[in-house]
C-alpha positions as CSV (number, residue, x, y, z in Angstrom):
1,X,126.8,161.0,108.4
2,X,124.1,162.8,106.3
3,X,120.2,162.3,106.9
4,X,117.7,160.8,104.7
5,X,114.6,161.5,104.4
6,X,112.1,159.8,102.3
7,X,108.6,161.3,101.3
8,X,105.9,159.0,101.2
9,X,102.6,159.4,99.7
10,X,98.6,158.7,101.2
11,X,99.4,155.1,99.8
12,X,102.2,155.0,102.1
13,X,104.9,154.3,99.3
14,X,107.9,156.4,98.0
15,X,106.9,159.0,95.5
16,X,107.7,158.7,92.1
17,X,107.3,154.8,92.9
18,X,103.5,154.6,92.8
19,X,103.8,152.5,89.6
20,X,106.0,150.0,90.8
21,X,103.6,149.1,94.2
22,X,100.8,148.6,91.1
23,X,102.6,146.5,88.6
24,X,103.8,144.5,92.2
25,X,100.0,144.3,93.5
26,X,99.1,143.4,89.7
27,X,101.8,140.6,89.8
28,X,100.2,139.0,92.7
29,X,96.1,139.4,92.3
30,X,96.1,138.4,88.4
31,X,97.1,134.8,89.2
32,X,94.7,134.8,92.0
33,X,91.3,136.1,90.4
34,X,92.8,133.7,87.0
35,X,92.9,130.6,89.6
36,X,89.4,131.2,91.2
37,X,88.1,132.0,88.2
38,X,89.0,128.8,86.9
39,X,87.7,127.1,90.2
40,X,84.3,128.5,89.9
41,X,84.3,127.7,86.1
42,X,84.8,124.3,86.7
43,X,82.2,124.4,89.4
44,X,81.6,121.3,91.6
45,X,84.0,118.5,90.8
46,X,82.6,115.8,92.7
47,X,80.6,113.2,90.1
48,X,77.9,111.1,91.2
49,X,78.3,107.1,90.2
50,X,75.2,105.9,89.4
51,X,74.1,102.4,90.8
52,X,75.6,99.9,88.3
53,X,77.7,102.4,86.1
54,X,80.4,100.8,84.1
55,X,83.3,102.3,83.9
56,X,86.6,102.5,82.3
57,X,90.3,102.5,82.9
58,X,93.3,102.2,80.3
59,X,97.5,102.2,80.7
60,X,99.0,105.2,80.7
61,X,101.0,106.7,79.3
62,X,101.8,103.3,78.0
63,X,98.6,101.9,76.1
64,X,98.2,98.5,76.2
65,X,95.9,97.2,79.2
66,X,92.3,98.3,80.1
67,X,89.9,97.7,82.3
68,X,85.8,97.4,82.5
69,X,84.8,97.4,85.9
70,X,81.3,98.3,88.3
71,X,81.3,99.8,91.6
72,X,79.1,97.7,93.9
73,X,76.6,98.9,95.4
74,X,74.8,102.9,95.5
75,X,76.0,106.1,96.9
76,X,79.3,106.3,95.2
77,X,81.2,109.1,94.7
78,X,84.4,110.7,92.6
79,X,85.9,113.7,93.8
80,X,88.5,116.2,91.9
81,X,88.8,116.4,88.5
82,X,87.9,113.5,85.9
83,X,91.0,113.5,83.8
84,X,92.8,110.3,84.6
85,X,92.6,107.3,82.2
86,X,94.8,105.2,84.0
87,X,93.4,105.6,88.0
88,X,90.5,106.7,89.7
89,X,89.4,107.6,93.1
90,X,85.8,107.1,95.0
91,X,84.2,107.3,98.0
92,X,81.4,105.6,99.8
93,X,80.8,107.6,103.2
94,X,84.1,107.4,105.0
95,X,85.4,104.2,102.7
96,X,87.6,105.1,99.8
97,X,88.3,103.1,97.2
98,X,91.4,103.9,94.5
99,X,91.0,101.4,91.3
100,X,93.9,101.4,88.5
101,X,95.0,99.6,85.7
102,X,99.1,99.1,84.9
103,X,100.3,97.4,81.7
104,X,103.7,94.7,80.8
105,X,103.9,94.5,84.3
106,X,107.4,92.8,85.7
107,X,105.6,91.2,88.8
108,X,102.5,91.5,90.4
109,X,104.0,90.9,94.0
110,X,106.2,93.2,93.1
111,X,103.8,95.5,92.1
112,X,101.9,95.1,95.4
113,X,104.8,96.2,96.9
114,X,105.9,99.4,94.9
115,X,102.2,100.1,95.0
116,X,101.7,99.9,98.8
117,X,104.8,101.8,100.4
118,X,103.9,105.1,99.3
119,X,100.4,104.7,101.1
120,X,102.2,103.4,104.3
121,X,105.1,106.0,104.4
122,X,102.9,109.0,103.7
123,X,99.7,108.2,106.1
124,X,101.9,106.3,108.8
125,X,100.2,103.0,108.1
126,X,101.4,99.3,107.7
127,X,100.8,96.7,105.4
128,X,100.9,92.9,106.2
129,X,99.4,89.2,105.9
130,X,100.8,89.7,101.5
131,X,98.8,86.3,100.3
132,X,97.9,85.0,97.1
133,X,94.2,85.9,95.8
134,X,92.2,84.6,93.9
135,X,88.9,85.6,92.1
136,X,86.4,83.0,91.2
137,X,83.6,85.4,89.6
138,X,86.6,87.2,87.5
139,X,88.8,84.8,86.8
140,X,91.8,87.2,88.0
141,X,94.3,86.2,90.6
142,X,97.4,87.8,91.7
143,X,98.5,89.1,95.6
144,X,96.2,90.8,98.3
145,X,97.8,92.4,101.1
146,X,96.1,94.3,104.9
147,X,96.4,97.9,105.4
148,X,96.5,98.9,108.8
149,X,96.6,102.1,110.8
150,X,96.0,103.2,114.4
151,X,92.3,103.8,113.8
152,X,92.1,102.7,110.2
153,X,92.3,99.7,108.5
154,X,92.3,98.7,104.2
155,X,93.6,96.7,101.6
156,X,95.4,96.3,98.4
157,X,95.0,93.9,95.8
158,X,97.0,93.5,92.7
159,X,95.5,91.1,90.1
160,X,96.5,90.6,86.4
161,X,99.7,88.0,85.2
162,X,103.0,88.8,85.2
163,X,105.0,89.4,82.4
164,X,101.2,91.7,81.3
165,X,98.3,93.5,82.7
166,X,97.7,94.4,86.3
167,X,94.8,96.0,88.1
168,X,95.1,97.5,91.3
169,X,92.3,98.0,94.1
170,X,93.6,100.1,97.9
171,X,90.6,100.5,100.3
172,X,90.8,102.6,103.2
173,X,88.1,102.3,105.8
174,X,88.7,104.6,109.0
175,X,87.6,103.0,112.3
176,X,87.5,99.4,110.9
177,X,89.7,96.5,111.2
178,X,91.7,94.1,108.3
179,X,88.8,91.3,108.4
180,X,85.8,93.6,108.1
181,X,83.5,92.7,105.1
182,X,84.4,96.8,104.4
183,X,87.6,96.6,102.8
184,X,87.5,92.7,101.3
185,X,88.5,93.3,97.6
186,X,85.9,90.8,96.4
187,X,82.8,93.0,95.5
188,X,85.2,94.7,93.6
189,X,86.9,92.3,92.0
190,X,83.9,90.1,90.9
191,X,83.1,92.9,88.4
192,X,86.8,93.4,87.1
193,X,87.2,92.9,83.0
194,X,91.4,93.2,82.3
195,X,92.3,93.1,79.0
196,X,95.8,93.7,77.3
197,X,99.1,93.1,77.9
């Protein structure tokens, strides 16, 4: 067996390979410093809500349905970036609160369903006590269902008609329970305007 011997320069790499190392470390850091470029561009991307704020949601990528709605109450909060026409999260303190708006909806219990067992298989909760709602102030009606964790608890409420337009409200609430005034949809819902089909 013959001996090898490789000569390695101060950068400790092969010589005659210096370029490859650079093109390699190039390959790696341009992505990087493009990315946090990009971050710092976009600077902070949590919006402020401002007491009373109207907002707006529409179907996507199907058009079709939209929705006017008002955040009750002060202190509200959306984090990440404000792209998304059809859903939109916020945040009051610990509560979060995920509003959306779906369009030639099959069935709303249905929907409620499909809607909730992501949120239950990825965060370990559970969802019970699915019941009819009902919204005076609105008008709207459609299913209401109970989040629960081991130290949080929520909802999910899916109004609209079936066969049309649906709106969808999930609120989490860490250390509360299903009956707390926290997570009832109603506040919500009182200010929900669906339109479409």
């Amino acid at each position: 067996m013959g001996d090898v011997t490789i000569h390695l320069n101060r950068f400790g790499v092969e010589r005659g390979r210096l370029w490859q190392a650079v093109v390699a470390a190039l390959a790696i850091a341009l992505p990087l410093a493009f990315w946090i470029g990009i971050e710092r561009a976009l600077g902070d991307s949590v919006l402020e809500i401002e007491s009373g704020e109207t907002l707006y949601l529409q179907s996507y990528p199907v058009s079709g349905a939209s929705l006017e709605f008002k955040l009750p109450g002060e202190g509200w909060t959306s984090p990440g970036i404000h792209m998304a026409d059809q859903r939109q999260n916020f945040r009051h303190g610990a509560l979060t609160a995920a509003v959306e708006v779906d369009t030639h909806v099959e069935s709303l219990e249905k929907l409620l369903v499909r809607r909730a067992d992501p949120i239950t298989a990825e965060r370990g909760y559970a969802y019970n006590n699915e019941q009819p709602y009902t919204n005076a102030a609105s008008g709207l009606s459609g299913y209401r269902a109970d989040i629960v964790g081991l130290d949080t608890a929520g909802s999910i409420t899916v109004v609209g008609k079936d066969g049309g337009a649906a709106a969808i409200l999930i609120l989490i609430a860490p250390g509360d329970d299903p009956g707390s005034a926290t997570v009832d949809p109603d506040p919500f819902i009182d200010a929900f305007r669906l339109e479409g089909e």
